[in-house]
C-alpha positions as a LaTeX table, in Angstrom:
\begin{tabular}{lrrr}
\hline
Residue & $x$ (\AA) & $y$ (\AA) & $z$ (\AA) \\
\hline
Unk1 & $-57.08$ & $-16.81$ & 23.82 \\
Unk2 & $-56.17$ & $-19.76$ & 25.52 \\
Unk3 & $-52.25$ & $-20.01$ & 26.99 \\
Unk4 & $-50.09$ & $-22.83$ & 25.88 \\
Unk5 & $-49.60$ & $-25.44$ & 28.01 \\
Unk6 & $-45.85$ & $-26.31$ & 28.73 \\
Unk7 & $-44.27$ & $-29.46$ & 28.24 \\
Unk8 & $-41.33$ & $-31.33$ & 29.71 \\
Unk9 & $-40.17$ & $-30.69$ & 25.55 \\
Unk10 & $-40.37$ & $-26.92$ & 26.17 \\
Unk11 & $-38.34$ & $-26.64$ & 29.43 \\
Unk12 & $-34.35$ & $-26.09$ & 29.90 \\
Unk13 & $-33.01$ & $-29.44$ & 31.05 \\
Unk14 & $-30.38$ & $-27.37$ & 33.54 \\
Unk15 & $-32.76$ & $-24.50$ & 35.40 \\
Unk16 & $-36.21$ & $-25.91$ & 34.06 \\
Unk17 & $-37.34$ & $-22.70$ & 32.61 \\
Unk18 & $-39.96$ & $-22.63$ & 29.91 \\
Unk19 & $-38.08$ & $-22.19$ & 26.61 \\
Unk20 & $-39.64$ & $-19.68$ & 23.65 \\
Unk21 & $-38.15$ & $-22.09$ & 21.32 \\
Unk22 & $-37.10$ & $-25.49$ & 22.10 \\
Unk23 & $-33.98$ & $-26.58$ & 20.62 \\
Unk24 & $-32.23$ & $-30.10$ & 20.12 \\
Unk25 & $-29.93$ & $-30.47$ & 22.92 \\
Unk26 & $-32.91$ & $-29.18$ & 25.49 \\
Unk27 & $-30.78$ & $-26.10$ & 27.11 \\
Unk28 & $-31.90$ & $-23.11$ & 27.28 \\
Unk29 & $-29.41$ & $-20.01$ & 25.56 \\
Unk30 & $-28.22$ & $-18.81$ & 28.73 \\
Unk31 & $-27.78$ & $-22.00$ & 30.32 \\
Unk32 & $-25.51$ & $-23.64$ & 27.08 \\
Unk33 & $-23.44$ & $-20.47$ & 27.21 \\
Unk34 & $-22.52$ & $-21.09$ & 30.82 \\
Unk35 & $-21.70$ & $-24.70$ & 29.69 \\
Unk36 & $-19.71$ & $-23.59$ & 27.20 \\
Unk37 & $-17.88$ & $-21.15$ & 29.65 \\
Unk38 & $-17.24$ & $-24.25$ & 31.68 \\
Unk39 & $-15.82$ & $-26.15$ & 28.78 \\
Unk40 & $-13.10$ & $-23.42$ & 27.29 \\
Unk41 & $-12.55$ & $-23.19$ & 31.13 \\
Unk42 & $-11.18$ & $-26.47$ & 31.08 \\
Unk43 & $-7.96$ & $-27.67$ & 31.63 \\
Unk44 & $-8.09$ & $-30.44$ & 33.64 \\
Unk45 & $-9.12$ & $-33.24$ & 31.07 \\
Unk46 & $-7.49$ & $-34.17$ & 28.13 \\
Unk47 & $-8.89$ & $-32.54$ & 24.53 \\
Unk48 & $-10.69$ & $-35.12$ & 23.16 \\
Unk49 & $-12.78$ & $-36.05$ & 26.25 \\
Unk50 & $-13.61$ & $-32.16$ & 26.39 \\
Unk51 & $-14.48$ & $-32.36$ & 22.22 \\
Unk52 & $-16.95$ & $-35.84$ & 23.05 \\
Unk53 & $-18.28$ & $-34.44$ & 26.12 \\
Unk54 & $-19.41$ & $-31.25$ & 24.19 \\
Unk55 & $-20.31$ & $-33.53$ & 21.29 \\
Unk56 & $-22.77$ & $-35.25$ & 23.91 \\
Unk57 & $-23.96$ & $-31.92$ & 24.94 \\
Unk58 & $-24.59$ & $-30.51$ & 21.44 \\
Unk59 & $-27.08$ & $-33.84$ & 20.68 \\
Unk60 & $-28.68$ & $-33.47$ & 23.81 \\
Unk61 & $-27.74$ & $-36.89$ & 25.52 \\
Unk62 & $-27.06$ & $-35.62$ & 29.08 \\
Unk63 & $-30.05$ & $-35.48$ & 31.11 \\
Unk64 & $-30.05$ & $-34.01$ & 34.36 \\
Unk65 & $-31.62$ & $-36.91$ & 36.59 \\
Unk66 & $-31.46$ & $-35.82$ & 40.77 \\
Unk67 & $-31.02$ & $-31.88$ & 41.14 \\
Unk68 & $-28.11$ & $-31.72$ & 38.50 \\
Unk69 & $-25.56$ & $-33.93$ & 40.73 \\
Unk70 & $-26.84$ & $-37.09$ & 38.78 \\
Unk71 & $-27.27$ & $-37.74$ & 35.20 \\
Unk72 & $-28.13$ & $-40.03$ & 32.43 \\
Unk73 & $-25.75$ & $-40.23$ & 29.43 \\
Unk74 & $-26.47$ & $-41.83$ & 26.62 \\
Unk75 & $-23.26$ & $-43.67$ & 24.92 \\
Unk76 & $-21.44$ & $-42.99$ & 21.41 \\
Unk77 & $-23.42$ & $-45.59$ & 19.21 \\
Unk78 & $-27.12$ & $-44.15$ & 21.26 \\
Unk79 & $-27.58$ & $-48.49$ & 22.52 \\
Unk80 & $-26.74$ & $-47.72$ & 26.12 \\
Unk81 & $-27.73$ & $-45.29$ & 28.91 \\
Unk82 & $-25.28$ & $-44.83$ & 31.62 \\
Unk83 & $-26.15$ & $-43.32$ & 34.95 \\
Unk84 & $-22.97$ & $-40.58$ & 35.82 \\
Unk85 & $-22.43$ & $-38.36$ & 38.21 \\
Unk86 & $-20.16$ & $-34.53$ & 38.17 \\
Unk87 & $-17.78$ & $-36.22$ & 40.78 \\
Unk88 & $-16.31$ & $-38.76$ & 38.52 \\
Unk89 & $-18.46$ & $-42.12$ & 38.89 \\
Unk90 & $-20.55$ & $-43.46$ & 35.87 \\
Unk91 & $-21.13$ & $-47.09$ & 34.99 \\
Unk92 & $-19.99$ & $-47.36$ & 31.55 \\
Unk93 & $-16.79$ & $-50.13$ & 30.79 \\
Unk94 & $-14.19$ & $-47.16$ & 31.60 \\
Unk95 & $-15.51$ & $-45.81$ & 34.69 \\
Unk96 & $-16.11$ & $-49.63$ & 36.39 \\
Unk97 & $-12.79$ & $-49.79$ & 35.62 \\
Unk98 & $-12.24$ & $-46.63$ & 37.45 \\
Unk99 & $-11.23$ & $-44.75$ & 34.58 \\
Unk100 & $-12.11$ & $-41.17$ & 34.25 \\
Unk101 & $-14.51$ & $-40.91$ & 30.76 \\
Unk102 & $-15.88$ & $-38.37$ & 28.50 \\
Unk103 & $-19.26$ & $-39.16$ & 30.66 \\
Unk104 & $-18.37$ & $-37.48$ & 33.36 \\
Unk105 & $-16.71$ & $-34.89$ & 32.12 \\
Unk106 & $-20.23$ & $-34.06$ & 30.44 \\
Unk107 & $-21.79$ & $-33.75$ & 33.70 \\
Unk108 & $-19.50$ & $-31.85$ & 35.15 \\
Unk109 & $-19.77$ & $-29.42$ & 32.65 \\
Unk110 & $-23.60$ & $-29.48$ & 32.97 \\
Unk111 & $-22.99$ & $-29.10$ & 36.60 \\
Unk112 & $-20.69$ & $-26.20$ & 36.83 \\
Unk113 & $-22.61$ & $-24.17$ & 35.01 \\
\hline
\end{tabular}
């Protein structure tokens, strides 16, 4: 019996092991738990950037891009992509304006995990 070939699909965005069963937001179980360590960990940002950053994580719209420093977020309505990074940069209206968003605070969860 031939093995199954594994996709991109089938692989943990955050340590890019094969998954037995893929799910929608592309982590892997072990890897979402330690993002969701990272989150209740918080205390740092305020409560609703934590509640749309894990809202971001649960639909799967943080993709690690470079080695898990860089990312690409997709925004609220799904009609932009915005390139982010863990240390606080991300090109959406709120961080040009050098405002801390919900973006990054996604990535950094994704990153300290």
């Amino acid at each position: 019996m031939r093995a199954k070939k594994v996709t991109e699909r089938d692989r943990c965005l955050k340590c890019r092991r094969p998954l037995r069963r893929p799910s929608l937001d592309g982590y892997g179980p072990k890897c979402r738990l330690k993002i969701r360590r990272a989150a209740r960990t918080n205390t740092t940002h305020p409560t609703w950037q934590v509640a749309k950053a894990l809202e971001l994580l649960e639909l799967g719209a943080v993709v690690p891009l470079r080695a898990n420093r860089i990312f690409l977020v997709v925004s609220d309505d799904g009609t932009e992509i915005y390139r982010t990074a863990a240390t606080g940069q991300c090109n959406c209206p709120a961080g040009l304006r050098s405002a801390r968003c919900y973006h990054t605070v996604a990535a950094e969860f994704v990153a300290a995990a």
